[in-house]
MMTF fields as JSON, N, C-alpha, C and O atoms, coordinates in Angstrom:
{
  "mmtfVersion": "1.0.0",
  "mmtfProducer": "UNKNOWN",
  "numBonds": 443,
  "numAtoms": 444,
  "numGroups": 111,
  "numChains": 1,
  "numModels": 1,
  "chainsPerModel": [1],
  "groupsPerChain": [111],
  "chainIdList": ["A"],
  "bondAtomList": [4, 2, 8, 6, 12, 10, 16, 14, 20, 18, 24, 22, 28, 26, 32, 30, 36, 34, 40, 38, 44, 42, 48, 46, 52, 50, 56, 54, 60, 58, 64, 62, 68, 66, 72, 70, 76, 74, 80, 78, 84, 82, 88, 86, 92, 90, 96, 94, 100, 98, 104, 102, 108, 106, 112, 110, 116, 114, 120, 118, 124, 122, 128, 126, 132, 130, 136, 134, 140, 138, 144, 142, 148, 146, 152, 150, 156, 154, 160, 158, 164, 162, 168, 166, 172, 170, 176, 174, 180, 178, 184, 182, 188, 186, 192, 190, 196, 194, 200, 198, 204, 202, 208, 206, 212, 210, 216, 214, 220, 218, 224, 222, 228, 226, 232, 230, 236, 234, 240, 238, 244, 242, 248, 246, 252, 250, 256, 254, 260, 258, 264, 262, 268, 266, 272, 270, 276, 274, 280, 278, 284, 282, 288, 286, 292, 290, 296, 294, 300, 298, 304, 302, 308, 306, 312, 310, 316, 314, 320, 318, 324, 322, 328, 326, 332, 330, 336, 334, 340, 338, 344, 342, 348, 346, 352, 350, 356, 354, 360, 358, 364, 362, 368, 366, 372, 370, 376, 374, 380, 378, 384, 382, 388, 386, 392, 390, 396, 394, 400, 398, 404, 402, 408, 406, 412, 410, 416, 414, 420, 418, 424, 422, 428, 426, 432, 430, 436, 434, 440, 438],
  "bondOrderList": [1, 1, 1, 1, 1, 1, 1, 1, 1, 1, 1, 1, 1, 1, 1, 1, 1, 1, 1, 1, 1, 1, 1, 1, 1, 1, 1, 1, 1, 1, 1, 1, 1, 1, 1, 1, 1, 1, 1, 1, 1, 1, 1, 1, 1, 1, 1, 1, 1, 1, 1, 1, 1, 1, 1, 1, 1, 1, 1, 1, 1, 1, 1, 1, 1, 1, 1, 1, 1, 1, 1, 1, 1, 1, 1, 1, 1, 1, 1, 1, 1, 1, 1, 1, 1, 1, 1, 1, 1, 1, 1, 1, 1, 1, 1, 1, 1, 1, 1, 1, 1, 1, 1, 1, 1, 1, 1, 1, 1, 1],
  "groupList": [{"groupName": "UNK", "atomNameList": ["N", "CA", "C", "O"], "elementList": ["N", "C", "C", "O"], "formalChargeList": [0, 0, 0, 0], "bondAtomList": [1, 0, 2, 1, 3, 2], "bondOrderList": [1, 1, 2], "singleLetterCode": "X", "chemCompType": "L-PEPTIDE LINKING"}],
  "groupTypeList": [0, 0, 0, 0, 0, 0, 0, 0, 0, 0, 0, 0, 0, 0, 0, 0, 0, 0, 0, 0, 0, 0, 0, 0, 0, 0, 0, 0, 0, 0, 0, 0, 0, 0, 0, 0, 0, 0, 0, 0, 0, 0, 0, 0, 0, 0, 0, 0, 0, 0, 0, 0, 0, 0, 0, 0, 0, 0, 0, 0, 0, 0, 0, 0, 0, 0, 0, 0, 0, 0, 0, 0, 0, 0, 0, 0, 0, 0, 0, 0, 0, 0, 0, 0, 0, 0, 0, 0, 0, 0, 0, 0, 0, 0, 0, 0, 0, 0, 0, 0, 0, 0, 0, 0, 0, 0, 0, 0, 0, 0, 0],
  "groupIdList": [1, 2, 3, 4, 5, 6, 7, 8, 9, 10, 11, 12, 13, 14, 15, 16, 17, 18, 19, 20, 21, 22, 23, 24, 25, 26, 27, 28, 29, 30, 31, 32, 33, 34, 35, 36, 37, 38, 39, 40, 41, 42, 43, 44, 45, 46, 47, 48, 49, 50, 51, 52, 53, 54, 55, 56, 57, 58, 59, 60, 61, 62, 63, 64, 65, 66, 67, 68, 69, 70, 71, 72, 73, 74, 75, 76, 77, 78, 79, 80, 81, 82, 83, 84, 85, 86, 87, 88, 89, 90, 91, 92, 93, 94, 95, 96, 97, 98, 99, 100, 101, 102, 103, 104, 105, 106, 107, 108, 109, 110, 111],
  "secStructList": [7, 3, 3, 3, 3, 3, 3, 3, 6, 6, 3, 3, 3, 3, 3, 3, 3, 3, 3, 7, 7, 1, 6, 6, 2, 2, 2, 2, 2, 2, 2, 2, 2, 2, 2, 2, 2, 6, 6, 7, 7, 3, 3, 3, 3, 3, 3, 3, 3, 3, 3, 3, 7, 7, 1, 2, 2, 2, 2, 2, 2, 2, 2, 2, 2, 2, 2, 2, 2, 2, 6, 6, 7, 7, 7, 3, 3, 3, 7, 7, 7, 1, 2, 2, 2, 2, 2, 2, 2, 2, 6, 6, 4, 4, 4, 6, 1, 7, 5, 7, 1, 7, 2, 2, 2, 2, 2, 2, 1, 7, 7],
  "xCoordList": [14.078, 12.897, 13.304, 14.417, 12.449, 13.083, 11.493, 10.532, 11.301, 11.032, 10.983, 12.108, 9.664, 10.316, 8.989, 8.053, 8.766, 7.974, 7.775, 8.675, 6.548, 6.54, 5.524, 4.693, 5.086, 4.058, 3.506, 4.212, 2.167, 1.618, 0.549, -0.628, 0.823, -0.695, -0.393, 0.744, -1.53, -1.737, -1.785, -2.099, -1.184, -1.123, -0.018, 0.805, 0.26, 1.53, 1.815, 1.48, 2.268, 2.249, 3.49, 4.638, 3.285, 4.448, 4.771, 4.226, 5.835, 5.871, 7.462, 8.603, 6.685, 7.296, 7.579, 6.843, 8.722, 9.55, 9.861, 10.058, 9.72, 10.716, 9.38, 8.183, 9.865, 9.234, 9.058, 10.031, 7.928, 7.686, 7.85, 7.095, 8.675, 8.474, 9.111, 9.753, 8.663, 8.952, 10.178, 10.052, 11.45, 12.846, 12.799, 13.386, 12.273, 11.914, 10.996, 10.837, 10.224, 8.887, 9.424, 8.815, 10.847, 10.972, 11.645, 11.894, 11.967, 11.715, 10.667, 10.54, 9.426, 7.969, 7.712, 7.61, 7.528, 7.376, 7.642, 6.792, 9.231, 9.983, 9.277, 8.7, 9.012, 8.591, 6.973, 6.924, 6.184, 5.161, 4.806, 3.984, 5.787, 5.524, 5.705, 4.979, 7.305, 7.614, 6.276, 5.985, 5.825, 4.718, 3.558, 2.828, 3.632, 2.019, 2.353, 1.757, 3.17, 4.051, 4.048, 4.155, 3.84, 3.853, 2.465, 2.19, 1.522, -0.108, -0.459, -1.599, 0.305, -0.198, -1.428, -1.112, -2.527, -3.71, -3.858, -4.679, -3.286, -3.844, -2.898, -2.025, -2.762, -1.828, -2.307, -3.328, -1.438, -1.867, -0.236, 0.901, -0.558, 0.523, 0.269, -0.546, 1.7, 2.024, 2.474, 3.136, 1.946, 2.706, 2.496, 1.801, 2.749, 3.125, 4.423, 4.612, 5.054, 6.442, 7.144, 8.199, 5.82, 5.458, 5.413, 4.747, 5.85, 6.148, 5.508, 5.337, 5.238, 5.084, 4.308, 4.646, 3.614, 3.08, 3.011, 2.401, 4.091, 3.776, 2.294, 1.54, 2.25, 1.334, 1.571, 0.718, 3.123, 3.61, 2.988, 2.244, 3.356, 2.697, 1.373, 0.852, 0.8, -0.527, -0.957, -1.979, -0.692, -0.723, -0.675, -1.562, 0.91, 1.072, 0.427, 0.425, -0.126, -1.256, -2.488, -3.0, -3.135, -3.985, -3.315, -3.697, -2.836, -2.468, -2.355, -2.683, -2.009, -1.746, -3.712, -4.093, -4.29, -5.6, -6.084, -6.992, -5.943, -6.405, -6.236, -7.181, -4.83, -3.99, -4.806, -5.306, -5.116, -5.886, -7.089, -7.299, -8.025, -9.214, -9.488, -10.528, -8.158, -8.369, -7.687, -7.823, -7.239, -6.856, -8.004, -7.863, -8.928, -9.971, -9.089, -9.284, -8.279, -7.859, -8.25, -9.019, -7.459, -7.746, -6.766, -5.927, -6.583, -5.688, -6.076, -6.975, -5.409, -5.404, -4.339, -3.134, -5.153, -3.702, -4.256, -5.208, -2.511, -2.794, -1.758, -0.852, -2.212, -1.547, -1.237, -0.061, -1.601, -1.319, -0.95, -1.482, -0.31, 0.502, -0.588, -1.743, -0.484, -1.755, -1.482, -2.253, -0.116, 0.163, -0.566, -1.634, 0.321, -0.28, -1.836, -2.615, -2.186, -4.319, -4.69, -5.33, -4.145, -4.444, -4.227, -5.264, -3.215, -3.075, -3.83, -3.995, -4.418, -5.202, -6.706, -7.526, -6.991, -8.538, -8.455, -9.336, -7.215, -7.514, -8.094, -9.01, -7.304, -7.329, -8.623, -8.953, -9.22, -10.482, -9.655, -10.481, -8.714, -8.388, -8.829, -9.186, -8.798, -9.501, -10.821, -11.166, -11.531, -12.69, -12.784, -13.612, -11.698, -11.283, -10.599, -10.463, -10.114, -9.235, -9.552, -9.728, -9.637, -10.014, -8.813, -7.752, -9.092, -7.365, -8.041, -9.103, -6.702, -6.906, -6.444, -5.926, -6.233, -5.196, -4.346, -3.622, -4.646, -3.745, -3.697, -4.699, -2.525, -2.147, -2.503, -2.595, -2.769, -3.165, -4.714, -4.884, -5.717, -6.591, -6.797, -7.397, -6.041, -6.355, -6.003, -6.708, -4.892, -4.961, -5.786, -5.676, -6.577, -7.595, -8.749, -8.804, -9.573, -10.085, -9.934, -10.763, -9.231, -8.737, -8.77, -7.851, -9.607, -9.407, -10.771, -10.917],
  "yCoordList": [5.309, 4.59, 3.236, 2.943, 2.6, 0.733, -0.079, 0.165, -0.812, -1.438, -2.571, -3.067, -3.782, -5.45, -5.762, -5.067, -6.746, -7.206, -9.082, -9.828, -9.612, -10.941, -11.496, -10.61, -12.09, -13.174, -14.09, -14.902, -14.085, -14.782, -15.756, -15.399, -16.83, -16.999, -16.338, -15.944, -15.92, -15.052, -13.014, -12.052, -13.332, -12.008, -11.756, -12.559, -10.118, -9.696, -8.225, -7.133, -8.331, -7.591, -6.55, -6.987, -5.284, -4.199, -3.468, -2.364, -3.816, -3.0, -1.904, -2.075, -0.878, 0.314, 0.71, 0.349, 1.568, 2.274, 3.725, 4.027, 4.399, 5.709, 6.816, 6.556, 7.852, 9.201, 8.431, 8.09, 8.33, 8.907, 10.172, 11.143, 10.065, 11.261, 10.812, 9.799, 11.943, 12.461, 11.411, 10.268, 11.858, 11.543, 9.53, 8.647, 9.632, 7.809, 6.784, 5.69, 7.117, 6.581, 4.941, 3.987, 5.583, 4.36, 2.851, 2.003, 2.578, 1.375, 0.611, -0.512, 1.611, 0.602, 0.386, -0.808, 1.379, 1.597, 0.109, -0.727, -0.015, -1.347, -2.386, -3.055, -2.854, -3.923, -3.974, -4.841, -3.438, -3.421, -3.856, -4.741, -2.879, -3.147, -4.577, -5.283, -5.211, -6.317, -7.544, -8.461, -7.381, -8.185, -8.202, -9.121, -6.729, -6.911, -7.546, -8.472, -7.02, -8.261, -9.844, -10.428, -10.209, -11.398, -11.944, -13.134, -10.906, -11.215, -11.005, -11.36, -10.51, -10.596, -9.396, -8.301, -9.469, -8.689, -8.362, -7.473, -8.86, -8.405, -8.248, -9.11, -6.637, -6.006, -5.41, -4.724, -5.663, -5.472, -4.395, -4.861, -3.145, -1.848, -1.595, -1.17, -2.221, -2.328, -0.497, 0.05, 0.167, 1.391, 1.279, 2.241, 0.682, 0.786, 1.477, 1.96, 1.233, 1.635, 3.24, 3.873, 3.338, 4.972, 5.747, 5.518, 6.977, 7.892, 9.539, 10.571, 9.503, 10.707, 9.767, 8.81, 10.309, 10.066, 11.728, 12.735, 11.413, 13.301, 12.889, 11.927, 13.919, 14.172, 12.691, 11.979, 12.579, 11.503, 10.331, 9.687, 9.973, 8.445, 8.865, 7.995, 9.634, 9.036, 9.196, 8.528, 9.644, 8.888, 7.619, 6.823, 7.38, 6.237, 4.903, 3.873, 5.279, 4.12, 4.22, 3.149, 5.563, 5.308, 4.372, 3.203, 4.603, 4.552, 2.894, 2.166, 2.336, 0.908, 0.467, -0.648, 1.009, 0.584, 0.616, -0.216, 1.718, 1.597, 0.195, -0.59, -0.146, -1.159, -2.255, -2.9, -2.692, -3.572, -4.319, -5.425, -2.829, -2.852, -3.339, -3.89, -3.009, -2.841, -4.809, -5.465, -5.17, -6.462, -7.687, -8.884, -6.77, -7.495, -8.098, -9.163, -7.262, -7.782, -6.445, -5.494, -6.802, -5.864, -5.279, -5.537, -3.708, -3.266, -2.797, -1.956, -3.288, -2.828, -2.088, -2.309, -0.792, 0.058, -1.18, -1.915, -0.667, -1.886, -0.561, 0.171, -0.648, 0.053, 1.155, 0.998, 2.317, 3.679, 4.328, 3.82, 5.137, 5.584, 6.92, 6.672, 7.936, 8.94, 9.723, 10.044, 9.892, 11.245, 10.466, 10.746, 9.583, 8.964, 9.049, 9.392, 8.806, 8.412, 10.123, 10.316, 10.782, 11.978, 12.333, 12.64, 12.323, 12.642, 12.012, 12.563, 10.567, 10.028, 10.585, 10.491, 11.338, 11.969, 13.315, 13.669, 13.999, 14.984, 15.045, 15.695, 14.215, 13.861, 13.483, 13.334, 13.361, 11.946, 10.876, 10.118, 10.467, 9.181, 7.913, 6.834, 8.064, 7.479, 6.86, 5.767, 7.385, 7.193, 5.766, 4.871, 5.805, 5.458, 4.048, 3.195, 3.942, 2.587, 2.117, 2.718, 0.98, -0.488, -0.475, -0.911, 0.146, 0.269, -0.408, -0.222, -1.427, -2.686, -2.413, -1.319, -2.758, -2.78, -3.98, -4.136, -4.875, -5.965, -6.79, -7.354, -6.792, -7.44, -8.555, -8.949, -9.271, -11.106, -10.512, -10.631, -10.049, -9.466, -9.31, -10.043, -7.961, -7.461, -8.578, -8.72, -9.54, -10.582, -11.606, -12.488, -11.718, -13.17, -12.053, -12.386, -10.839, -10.296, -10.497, -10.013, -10.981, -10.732, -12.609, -13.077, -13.5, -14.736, -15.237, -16.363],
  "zCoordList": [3.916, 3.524, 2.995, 2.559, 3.075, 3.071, 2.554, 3.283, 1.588, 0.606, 1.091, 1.044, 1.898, 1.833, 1.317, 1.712, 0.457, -0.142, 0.078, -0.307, 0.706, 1.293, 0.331, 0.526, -0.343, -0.524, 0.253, 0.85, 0.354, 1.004, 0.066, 0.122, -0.701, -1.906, -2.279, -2.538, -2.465, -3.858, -3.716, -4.417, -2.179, -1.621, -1.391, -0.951, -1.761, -1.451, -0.544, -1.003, 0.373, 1.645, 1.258, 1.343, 0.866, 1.055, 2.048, 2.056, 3.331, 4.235, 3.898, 3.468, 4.371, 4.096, 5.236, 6.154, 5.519, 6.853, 5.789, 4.612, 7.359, 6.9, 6.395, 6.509, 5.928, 5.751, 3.978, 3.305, 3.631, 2.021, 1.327, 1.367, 0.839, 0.444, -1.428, -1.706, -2.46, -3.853, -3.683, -4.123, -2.989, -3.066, -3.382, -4.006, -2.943, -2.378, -3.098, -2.555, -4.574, -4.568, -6.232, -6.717, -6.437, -7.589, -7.144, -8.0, -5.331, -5.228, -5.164, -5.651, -4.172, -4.156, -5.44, -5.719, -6.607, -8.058, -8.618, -8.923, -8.68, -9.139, -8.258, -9.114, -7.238, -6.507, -7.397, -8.27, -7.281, -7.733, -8.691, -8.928, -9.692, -11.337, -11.506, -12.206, -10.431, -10.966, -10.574, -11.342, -9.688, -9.214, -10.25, -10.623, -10.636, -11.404, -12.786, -13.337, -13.12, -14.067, -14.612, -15.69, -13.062, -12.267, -12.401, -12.249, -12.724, -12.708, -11.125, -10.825, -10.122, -8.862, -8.678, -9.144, -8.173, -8.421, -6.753, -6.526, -5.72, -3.995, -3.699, -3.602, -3.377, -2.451, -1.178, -1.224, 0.426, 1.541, 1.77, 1.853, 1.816, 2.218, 3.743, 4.562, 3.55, 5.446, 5.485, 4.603, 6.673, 6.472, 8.161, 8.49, 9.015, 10.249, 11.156, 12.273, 10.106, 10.288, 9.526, 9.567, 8.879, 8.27, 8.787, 9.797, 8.736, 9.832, 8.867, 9.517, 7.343, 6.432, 4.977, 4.279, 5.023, 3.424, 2.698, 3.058, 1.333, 0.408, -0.455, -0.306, -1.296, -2.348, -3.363, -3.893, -3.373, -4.625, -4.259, -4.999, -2.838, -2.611, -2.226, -1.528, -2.37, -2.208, -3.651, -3.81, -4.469, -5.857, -5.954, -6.263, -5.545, -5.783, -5.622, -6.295, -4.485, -3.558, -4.473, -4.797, -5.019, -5.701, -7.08, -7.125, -7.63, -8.877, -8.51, -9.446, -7.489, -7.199, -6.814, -7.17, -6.421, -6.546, -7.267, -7.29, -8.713, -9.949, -10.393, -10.47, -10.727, -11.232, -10.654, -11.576, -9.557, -8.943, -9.522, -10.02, -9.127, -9.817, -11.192, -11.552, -12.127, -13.532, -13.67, -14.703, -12.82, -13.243, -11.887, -11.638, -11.385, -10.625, -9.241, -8.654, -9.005, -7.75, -6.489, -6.621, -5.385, -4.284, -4.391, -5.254, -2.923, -2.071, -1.179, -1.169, -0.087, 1.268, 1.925, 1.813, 2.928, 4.017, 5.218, 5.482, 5.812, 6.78, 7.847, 7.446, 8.919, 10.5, 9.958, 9.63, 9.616, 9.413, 10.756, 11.743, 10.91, 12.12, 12.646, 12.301, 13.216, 13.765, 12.345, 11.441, 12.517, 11.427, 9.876, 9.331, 9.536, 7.966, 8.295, 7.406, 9.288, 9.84, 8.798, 7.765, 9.45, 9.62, 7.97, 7.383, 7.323, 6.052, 4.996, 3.907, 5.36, 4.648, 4.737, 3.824, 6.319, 6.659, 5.736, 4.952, 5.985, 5.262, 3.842, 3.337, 3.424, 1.786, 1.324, 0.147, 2.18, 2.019, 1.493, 0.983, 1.352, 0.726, 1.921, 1.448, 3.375, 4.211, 3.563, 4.012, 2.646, 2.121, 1.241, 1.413, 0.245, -0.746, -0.54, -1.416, 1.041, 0.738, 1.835, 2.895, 1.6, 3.316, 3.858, 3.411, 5.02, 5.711, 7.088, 7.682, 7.328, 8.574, 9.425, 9.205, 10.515, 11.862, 12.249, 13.232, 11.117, 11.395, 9.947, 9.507, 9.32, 8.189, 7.941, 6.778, 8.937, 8.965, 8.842, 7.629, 9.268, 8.773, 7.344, 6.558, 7.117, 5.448, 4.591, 3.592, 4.812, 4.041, 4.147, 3.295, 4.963, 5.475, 4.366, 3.182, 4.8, 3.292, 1.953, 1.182, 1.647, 0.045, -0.025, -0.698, 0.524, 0.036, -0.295, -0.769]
}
């Protein structure tokens, strides 16, 4: 699992690779924290390259939309793969989050 974090403005794009899983969740953690830190309030979660979302990250994703909300900014899923599609329908979390098909998209939203 692999962690790159881009700024765009006032937007910041997390693309993630690899299986999520429990084992894996305190680099996005650290990238995040350090941003929100930063005062950065719009996050666009690249998970194209996602192949598994566990129970932990989809916490985590909530817990990053809380954080959002609570500082008046956004978050966006951006290219969810069939399987992640599918784990987010189950969950209802599909419900819960503006998920895009194209990152230049979810970030043109958030301006």
């Amino acid at each position: 699992m692999s962690v790159k974090c881009e700024d765009y403005d006032h937007v910041t794009v997390v693309a993630l690779t690899g299986e999520l899983t429990v084992d894996n969740v305190e680099d996005f953690r650290r990238a995040v924290d350090e941003r929100l830190t930063r005062k950065v309030r719009f996050f666009v979660v690249d998970l194209e390259r996602t192949t598994f979302l566990d129970s932990k990250w989809l916490e985590l994703l909530v817990w990053l939309q809380e954080q959002c909300d609570e500082n008046l900014g956004q978050m966006r899923l951006c290219k969810p793969d069939d399987t992640c599609r599918k784990i987010l329908n189950v969950t209802r979390l599909d419900n819960r989050f503006d998920i895009f098909s194209d990152v230049t998209e979810a970030v043109k939203s958030m301006r």
